[in-house]
N, C-alpha and C positions, 0 to 999 in steps of 0.2 A: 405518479412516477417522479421519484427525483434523479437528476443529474446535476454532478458535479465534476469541476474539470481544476487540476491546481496545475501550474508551473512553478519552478523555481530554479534559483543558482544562489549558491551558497559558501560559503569557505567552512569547515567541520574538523574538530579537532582540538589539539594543544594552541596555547596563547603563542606558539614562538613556529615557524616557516616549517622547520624540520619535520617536521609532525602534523601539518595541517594538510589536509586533504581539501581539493573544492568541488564540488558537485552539482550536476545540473539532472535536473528529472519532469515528468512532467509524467501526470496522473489526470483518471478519469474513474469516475462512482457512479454506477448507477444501480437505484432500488426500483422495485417494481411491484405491488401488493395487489395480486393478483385478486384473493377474496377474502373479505375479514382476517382472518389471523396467517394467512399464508402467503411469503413474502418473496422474491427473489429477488437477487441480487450479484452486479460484476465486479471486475474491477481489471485496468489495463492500466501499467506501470513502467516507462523506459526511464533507463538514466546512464549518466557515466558520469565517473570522476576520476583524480590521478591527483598528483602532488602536486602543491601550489608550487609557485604563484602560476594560476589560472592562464592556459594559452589562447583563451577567449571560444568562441561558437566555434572557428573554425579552425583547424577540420576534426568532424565529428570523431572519428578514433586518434585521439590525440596519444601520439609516443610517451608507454609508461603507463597507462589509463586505463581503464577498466570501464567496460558496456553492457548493457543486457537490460531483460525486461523480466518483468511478473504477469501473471493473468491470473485470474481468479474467478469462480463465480459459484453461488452456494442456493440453497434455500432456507426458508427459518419456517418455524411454524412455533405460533404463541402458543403459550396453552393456560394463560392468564395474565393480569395488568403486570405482574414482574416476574414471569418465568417463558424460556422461549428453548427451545431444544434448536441445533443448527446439523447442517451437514455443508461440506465446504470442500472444494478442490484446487489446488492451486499449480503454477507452473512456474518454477526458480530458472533462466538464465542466464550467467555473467560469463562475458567471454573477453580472458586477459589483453592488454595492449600490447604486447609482444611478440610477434608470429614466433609461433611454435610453442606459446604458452597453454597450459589445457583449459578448458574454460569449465565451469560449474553447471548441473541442470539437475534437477526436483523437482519429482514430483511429491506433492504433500493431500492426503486426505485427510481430512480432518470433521470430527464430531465432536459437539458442545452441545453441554445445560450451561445455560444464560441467566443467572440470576441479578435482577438489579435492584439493587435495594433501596431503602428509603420510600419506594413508590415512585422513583422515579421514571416517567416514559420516555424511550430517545424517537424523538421525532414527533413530539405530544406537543411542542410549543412551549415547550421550558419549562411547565406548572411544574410545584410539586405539590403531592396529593396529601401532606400534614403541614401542620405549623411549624 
């Protein structure tokens, strides 16, 4: 089982104030393989941002700024060293800084073939499998 957890703050955007956004978010990953080639896997996502210059941590729905979060969580199943078919669900939403703004929500199903090439495995320990 892997877990992983990122935070961040950020400033995103053009070189000049007008245009730059700053952003703070913080995420968490986790996989889980359950038996040989069958894997599952989450993921949980909040953030907000709004136009710089940045009014710091507080307070969290900063006037003008935008909020929400993602969740995710799928299954894979390999069906060789570079081929993996996925199924995958997700949940989109942002809710505007401005009372009485609408906010966004999605939902997204999603199915994938996975092919990685070269011979590459993610989660193999970095080899690759030719010269």
């Amino acid at each position: 089982m892997d877990l992983t957890i990122s935070l961040g703050h950020d400033l995103v955007g053009a070189s000049g104030l007008a245009a730059v956004l700053w952003a703070d978010q913080g995420s968490a990953f986790l996989n889980w393989r359950i038996a040989g080639p069958l894997k599952l896997y989450g993921a949980a996502s909040v953030f907000r941002n709004g136009r710089a210059p940045d009014p710091g941590p507080w307070p969290l729905r900063a006037p003008g700024g935008a909020s929400g979060y993602v969740v995710a969580a799928g299954v894979e199943w390999k069906l060789g060293r570079a081929f993996a078919l996925q199924l995958q669900g997700e949940r989109f939403v942002q809710a505007g800084g401005v009372a009485g703004e609408p906010g966004l929500g999605r939902n997204v199903l999603s199915a994938r073939a996975v092919l990685t090439p070269f011979g590459r495995v993610p989660g193999g320990g970095g080899e690759w499998s030719g010269g």
